[in-house]
C-alpha positions in Angstrom: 30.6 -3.5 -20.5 28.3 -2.3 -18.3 26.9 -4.4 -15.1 23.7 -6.5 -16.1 21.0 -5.4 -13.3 19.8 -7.3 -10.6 16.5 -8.5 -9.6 15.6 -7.1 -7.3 11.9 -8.9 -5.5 11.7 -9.4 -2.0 10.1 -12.7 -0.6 10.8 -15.0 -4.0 14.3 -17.2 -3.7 17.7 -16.8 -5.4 19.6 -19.3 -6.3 23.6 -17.5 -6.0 26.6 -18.8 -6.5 30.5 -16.9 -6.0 33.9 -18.5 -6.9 37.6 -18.4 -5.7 39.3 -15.5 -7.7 40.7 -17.2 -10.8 38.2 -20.6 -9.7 41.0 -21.0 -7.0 40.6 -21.6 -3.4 38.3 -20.0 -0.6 38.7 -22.4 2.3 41.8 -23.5 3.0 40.7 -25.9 6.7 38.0 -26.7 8.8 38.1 -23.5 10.4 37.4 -21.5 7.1 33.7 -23.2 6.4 32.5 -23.0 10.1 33.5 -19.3 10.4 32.0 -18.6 6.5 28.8 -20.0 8.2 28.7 -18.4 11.3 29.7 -14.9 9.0 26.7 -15.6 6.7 24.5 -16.5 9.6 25.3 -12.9 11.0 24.9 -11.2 8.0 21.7 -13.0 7.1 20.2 -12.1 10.6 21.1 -8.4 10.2 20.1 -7.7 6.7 17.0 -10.1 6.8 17.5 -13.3 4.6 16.9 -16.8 4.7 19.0 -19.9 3.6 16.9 -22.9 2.8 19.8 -24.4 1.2 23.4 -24.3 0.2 26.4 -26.1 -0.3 30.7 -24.7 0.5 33.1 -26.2 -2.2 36.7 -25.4 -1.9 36.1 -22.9 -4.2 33.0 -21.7 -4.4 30.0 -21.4 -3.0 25.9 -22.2 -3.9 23.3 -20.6 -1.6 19.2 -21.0 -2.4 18.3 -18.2 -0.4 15.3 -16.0 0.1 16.0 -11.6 0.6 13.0 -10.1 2.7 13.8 -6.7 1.6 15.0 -4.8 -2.0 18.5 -4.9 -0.5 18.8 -7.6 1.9 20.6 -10.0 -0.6 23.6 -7.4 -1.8 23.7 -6.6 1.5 24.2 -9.6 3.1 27.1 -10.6 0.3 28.4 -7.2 0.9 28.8 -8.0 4.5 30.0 -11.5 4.2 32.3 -10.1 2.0 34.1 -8.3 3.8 33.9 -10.2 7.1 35.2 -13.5 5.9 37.7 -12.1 3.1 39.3 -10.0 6.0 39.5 -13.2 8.2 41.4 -15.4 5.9 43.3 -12.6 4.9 44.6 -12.5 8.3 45.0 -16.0 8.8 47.1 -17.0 6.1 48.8 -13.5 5.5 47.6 -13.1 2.2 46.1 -10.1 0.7 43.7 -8.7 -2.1 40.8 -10.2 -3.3 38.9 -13.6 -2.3 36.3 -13.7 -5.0 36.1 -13.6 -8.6 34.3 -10.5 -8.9 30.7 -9.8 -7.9 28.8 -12.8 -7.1 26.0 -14.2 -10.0 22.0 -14.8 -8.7 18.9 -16.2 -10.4 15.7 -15.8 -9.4 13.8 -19.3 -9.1 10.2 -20.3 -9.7 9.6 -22.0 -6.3 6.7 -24.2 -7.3 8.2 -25.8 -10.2 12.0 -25.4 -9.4 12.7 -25.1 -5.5 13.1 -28.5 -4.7 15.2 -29.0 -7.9 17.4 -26.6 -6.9 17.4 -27.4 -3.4 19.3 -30.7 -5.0 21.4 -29.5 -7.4 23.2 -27.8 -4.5 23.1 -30.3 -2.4 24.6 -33.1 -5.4 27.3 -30.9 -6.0 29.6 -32.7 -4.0 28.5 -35.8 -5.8 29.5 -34.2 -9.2 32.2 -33.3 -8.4 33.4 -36.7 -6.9 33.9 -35.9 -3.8 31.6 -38.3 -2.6 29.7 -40.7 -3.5 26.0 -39.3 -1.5 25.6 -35.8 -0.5 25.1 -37.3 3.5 28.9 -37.9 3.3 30.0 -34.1 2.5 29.9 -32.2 5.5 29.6 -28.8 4.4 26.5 -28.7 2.8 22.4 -28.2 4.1 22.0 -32.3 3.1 21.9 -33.2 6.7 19.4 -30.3 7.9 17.1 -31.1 5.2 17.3 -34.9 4.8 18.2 -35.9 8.2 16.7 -33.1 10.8 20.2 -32.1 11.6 20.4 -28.7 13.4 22.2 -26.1 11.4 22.6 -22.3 11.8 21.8 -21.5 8.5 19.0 -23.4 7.5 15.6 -21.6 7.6 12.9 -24.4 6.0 11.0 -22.7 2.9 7.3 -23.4 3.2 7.2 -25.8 0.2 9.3 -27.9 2.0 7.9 -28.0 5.4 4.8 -28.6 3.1 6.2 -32.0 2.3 4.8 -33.9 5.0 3.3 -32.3 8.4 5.9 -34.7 10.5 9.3 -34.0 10.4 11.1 -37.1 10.3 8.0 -38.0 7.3 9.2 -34.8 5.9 12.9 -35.8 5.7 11.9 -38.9 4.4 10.1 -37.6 1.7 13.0 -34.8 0.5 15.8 -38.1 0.8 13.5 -39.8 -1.8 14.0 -37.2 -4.7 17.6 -38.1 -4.1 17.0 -41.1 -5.4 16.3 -40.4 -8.9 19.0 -38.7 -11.5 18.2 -35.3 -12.3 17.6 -34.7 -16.1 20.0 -32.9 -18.5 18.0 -30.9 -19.5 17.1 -29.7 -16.1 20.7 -29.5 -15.3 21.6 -26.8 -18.3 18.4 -24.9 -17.3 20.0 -24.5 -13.5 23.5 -23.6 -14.5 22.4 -21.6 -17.7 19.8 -19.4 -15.4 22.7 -18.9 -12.7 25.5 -18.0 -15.6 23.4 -15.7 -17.3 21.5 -14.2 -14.4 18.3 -15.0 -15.8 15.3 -16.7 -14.4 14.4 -20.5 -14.1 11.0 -21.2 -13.9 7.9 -21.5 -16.1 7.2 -19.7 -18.8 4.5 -18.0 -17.3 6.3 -17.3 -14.1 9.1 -15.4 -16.3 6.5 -13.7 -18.3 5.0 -12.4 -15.0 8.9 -11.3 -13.6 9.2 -9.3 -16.9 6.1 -7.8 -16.3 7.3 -6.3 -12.7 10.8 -5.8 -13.6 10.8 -4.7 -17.3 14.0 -6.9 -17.5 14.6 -9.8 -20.2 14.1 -13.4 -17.8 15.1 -15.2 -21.3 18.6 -16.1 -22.9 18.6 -13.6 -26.3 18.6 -15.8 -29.2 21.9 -15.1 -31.0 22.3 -13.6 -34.5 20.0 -11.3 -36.3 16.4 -12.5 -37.9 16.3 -14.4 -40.7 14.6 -12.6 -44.0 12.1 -14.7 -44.2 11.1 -14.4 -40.5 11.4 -10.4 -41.0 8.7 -10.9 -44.1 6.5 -12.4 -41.8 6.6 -9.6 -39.2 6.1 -6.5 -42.0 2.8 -9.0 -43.2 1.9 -9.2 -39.6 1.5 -5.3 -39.1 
């Protein structure tokens, strides 16, 4: 089966995620996430992307990040690829492959879904119950973005510095959406986009992505048409 196609738009944000080989491991100590990071942070610096958000699990990984270029994005996995795989390989004597395959991307409707998304990577620690508030997990943006912490990888995407002018108000304001559950039905739009490589956002935001990319944004609706829905069409014409 043949490699769905990436979108491919400079300037709008991904949300990405890549798992352990066989959903096992990809840090094995403290050591792994801080040189992931500082690998990523290279990469991203190089091949011209941002990270606004992002959280390390043992094994995988969620990123919210923005490409500047057409190839910034595989470029920067690319690299991270091979720099971080090749370190742990040489740490803990192991060989072959790190990941399970190519990592997955969606593209996301930053007015309606950045901040969303911004959360659902940061509560993945929480779902998983790991912890009980994202400020607890260490590995994760929750601390740059709710609490001003300093952090490599965090570059601020404008709709969140539009927040609130002051920093600290800012902060404030992004720790309150924390504070309400986030929908089901929200949820299985996140995780269906980012399975399926699709698009979250509006409808008219996906229209306008198939427009520019000639690419399907939607999930296909199973099964063939019904007969009486094919009736309608032939009247139609």
């Amino acid at each position: 089966m043949p490699r769905k196609p990436r979108f491919i738009l400079p300037g709008i944000p991904q949300h990405v995620i890549q798992r352990g080989n066989n959903r096992e491991p990809c840090f094995f100590a403290e050591q792994d996430y801080t040189r992931y990071k500082e690998d990523l942070k290279t990469a991203c610096d190089k091949f011209q992307c941002h990270v606004h958000a992002y959280v390390l699990m043992t094994n995988h990984v969620h990123l919210l990040i923005t490409p500047l270029t057409t190839y910034s994005l595989s470029e920067v996995m690319q690299s991270l690829g091979r720099r971080y795989v090749r370190f742990i390989n040489t740490t803990y004597h192991r060989s072959g492959t790190l990941w399970e395959g190519r990592f997955k991307a969606s593209i996301v409707d930053s007015e309606a879904y950045l901040l969303s998304c911004m959360r659902y990577i940061e509560l993945n620690p929480v779902r998983a119950s790991m912890v009980n508030h994202p400020a607890e997990y260490r590995w994760s943006s929750y601390a740059a973005n709710a609490q001003g912490k300093k952090d490599i990888m965090v570059t601020p995407h404008p709709l969140y510095t539009a927040l609130d002018k002051s920093a600290s108000q800012r902060q404030h304001a992004y720790r309150e959406l924390f504070f309400h559950h986030m929908d089901t039905t929200l949820l299985h739009s996140i995780r269906d986009a980012l399975n399926q490589e699709l698009v979250l956002g509006r409808d008219d935001f996906k229209d306008k992505i198939e427009q520019m990319t000639k690419r399907q944004t939607r999930e296909r609706q199973p099964g063939r048409p019904r007969i009486n829905e094919l009736v309608k069409i032939e009247n139609n014409d």
